[in-house]
VOGU-3710 file (C-alpha; in Angstrom, 3 decimals, decimal comma):
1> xxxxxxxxxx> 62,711/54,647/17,186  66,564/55,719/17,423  67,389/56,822/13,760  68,521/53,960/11,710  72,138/53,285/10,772  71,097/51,096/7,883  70,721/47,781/7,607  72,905/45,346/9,716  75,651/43,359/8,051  74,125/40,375/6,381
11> xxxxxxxxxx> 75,189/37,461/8,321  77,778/35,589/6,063  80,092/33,457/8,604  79,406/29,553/8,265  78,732/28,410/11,650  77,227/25,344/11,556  76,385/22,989/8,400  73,644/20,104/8,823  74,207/17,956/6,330  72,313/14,366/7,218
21> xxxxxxxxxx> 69,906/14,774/4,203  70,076/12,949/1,143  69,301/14,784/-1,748  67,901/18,642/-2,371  66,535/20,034/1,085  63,596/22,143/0,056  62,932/23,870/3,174  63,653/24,740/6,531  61,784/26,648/9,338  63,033/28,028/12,540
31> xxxxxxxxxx> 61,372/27,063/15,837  58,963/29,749/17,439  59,890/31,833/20,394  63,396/31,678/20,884  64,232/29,779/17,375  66,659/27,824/19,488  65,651/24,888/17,059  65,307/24,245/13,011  63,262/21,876/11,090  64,424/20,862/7,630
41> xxxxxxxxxx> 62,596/18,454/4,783  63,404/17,967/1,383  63,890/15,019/-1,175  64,516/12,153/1,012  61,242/12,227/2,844  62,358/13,053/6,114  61,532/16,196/8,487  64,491/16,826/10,406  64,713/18,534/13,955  68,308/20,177/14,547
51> xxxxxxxxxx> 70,191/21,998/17,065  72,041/24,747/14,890  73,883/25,628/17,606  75,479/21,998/17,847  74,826/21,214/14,149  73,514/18,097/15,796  70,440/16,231/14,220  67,813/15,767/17,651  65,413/13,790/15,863  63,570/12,391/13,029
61> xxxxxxxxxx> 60,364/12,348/11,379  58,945/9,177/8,980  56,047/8,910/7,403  55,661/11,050/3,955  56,425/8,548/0,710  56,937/11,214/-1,048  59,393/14,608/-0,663  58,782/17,035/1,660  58,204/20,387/0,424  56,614/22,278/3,137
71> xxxxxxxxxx> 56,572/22,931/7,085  54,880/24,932/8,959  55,804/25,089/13,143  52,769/26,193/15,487  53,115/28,802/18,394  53,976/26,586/20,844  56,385/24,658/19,045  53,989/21,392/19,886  53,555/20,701/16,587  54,537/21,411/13,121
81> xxxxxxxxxx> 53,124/20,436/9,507  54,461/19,492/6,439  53,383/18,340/2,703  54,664/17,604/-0,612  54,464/15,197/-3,238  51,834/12,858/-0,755  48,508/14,697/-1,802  48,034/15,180/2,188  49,053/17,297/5,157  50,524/15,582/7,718
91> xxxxxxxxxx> 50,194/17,264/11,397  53,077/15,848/13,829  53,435/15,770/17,492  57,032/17,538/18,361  58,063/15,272/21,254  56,817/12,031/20,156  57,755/12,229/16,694  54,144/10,386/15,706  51,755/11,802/13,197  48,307/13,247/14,910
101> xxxxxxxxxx> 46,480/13,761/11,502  46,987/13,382/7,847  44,751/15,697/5,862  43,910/13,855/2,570  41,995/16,568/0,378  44,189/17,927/-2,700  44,596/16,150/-5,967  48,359/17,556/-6,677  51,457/17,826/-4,606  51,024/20,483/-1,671
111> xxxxxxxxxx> 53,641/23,079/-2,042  53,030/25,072/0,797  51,444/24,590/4,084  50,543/27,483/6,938  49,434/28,504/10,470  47,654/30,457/11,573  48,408/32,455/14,529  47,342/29,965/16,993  47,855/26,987/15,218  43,475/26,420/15,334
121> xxxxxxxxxx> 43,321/26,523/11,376  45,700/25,172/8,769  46,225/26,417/5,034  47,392/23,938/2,224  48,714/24,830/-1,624  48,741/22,413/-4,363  49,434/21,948/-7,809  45,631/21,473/-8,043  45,219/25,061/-8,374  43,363/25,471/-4,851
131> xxxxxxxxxx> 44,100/26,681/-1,125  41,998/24,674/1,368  41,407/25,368/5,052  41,171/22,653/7,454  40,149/23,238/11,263  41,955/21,892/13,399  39,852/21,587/16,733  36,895/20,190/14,505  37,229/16,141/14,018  35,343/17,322/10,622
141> xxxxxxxxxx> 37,481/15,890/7,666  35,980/18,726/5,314  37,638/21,943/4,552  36,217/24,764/5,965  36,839/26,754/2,869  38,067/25,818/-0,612  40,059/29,347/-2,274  39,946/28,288/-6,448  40,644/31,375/-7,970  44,206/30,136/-8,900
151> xxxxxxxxxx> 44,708/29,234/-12,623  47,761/27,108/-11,940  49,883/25,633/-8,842  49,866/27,424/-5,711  53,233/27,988/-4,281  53,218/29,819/-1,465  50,655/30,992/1,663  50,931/33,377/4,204  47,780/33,660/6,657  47,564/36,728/9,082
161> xxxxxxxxxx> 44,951/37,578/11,695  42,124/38,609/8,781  43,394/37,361/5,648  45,315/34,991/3,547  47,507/35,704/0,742  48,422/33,201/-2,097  51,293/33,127/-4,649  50,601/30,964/-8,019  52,588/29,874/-10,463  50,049/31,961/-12,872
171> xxxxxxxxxx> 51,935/34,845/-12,164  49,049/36,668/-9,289  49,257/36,969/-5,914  46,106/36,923/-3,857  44,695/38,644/-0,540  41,898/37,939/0,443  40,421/39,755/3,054  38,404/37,354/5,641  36,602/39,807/7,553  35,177/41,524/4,446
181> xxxxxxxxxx> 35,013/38,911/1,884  36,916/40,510/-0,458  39,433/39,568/-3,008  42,859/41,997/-4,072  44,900/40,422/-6,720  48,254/41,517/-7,497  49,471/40,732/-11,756  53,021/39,987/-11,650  53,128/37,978/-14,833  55,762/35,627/-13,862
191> xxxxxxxxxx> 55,700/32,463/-11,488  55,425/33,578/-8,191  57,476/31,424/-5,424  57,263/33,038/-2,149  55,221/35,665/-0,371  56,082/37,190/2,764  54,783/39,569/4,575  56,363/42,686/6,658  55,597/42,541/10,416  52,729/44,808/10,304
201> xxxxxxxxxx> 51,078/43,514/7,063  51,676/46,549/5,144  53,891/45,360/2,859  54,990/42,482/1,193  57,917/40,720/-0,638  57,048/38,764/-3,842  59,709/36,724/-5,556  59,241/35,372/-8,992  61,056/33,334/-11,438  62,112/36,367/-13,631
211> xxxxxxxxxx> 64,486/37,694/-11,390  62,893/40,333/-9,236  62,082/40,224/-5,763  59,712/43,463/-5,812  58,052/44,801/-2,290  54,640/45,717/-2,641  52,294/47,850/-0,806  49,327/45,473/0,573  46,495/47,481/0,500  47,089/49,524/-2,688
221> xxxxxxxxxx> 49,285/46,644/-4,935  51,640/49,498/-5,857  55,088/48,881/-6,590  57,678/50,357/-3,675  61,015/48,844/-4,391  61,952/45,852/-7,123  65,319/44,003/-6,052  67,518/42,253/-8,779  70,796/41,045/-9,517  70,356/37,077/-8,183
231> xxxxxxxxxx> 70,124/34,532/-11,072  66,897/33,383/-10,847  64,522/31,572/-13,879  63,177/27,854/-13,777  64,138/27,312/-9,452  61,474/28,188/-6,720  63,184/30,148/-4,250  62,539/32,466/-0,960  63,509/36,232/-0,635  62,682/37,277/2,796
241> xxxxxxxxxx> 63,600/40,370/5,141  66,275/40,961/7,086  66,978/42,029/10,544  64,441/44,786/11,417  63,568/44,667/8,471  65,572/46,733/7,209  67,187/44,762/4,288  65,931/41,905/2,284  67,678/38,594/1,221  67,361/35,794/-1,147
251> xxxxxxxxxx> 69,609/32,802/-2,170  69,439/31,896/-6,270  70,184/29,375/-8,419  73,952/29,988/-8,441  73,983/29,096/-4,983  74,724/32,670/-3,673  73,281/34,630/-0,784  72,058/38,907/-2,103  71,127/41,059/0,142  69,957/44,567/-0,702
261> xxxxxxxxxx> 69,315/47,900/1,431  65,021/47,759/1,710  64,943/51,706/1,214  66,970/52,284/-1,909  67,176/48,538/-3,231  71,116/48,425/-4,007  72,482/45,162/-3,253  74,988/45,102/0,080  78,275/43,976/-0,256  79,699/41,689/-1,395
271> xxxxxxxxxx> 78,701/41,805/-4,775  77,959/39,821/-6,552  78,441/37,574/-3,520  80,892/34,167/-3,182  78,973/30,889/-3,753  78,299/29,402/-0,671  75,780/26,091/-1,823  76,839/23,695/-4,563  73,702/24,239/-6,328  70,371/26,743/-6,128
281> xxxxxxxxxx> 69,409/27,977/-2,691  65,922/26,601/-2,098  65,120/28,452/0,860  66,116/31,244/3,247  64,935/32,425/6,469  66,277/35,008/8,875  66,815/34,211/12,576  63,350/35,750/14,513  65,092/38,051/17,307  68,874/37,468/16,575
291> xxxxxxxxxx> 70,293/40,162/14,337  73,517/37,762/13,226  71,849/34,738/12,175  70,242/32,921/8,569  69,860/30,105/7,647  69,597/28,620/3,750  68,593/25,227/2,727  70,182/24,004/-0,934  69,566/21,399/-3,071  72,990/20,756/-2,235
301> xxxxxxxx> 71,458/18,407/0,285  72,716/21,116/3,080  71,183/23,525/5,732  73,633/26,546/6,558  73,600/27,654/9,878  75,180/31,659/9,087  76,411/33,868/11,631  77,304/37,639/11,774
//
């Protein structure tokens, strides 16, 4: 690797805003591959497909009664998923816009739904307190596995190749290890919102509702860095890394954008940063192979297309 020049500049010129929603968007995913394409949902029901290169809106998908508060895209961009408030995951079919499944199963609103890496098996989160797993190439309506250890509303899922990890509002997150049928738990003692996991599933980033966005070592659940300084205590919201990497970012509730250095944890300037969403940042997610782009959904009722 050449020797690293720090983190690249945090991508903080408004290129595009996609603004058709109406009411808070609560999340929005990049495309796989090339990303050339986002996928927003929020309050109004709607999953929206975008260009953020044109800020146009390509099409739209009807068929939640409730909001949207999840999405998950496959590898192939073919399909994507997405939950909320209607106590089912709904799989959709990219090009014709028509559901292929609905997943009834939880008794709660699903906050978070997952891939994994080949888009066979699906992960759901609800505010029943359980993570179910649903094949997908089985016609089966049952979950394949039922994870209860959560005391209170899942928020967040990340599956890898051998394990899932889970982030409740009871303050743990969870790992559990597939292969070897283990559990690691990980005491934070605050609502955790988002987990995401570091390329090569060493690491992780957990944000919680007190203010910290810490990085933790996966196999050990030691502490390596604890980022602060975004106004964060009743909103969920994302941290996630940066470019290579090598910096981590996170809207709050102020509607800023911090980013911080990953090796010594000092926020990058600005800061404090300028307000760039009328009201808390509900969502952030860093362009796949592009170094200068981000984009943040708000409950605003905006996506921000952000460019370096």
């Amino acid at each position: 690797m050449a020797p690293s020049r720090g983190p690249t500049p945090t991508p903080r010129r408004l290129h595009k805003t996609l603004g058709n929603s109406k009411g808070p968007v609560h999340v929005a995913r990049y495309a796989k591959g090339t990303a050339k394409y986002v996928l927003s949902g929020g309050q109004d029901r709607v999953v929206r497909l975008w260009n953020p290169e044109l800020g146009t809106e390509i099409k739209s998908y009807s068929a939640h009664g409730y909001e949207v508060l999840s999405i998950t895209v496959a590898h192939d961009n073919s399909r994507f998923a997405s939950s909320g408030g209607d106590r089912q995951v709904f799989l959709w079919d990219v090009m014709t816009g028509q559901t292929i499944r609905r997943i009834p199963g939880h008794m709660g609103k699903i906050f978070a739904v997952e891939f994994n890496e080949d888009a066979s098996v699906l992960a759901s989160g609800s505010y029943d307190s359980t993570v179910r797993l649903w094949d997908l190439k089985s016609q089966n309506r049952q979950p394949i596995q039922v994870l209860e250890e959560a005391r209170d509303s899942v928020q967040a899922i990340h599956i890898g190749r051998s394990y899932i990890t889970t982030g409740s509002v009871d303050g743990y997150v969870r790992t559990y290890d597939l292969r070897m049928g283990e559990l690691r738990t990980d005491f934070f003692g605050s609502p955790v919102t988002a987990v995401v996991p570091s390329q090569d599933n060493q690491t992780y980033l957990a944000t919680t509702i007190d203010g910290h966005i810490r990085l933790m070592d996966m196999s050990t659940g030691k502490m390596l860095n604890d980022f602060t300084g975004h106004a964060s205590s009743s909103y969920r919201i994302r941290a996630c890394f940066g470019h290579a990497e090598a910096s981590v970012v996170c809207g709050d509730e102020e509607g800023k954008v911090w980013a911080w250095d990953l090796v010594d944890a000092a926020p990058l300037q600005p800061n404090p940063p300028p307000k760039v969403h009328e009201k808390v940042v509900t969502w952030i997610e860093y362009h796949p192979i592009e170094a200068a782009e981000l984009i943040t959904a708000s409950a605003d009722g905006t996506v921000k297309v952000w460019r370096g």
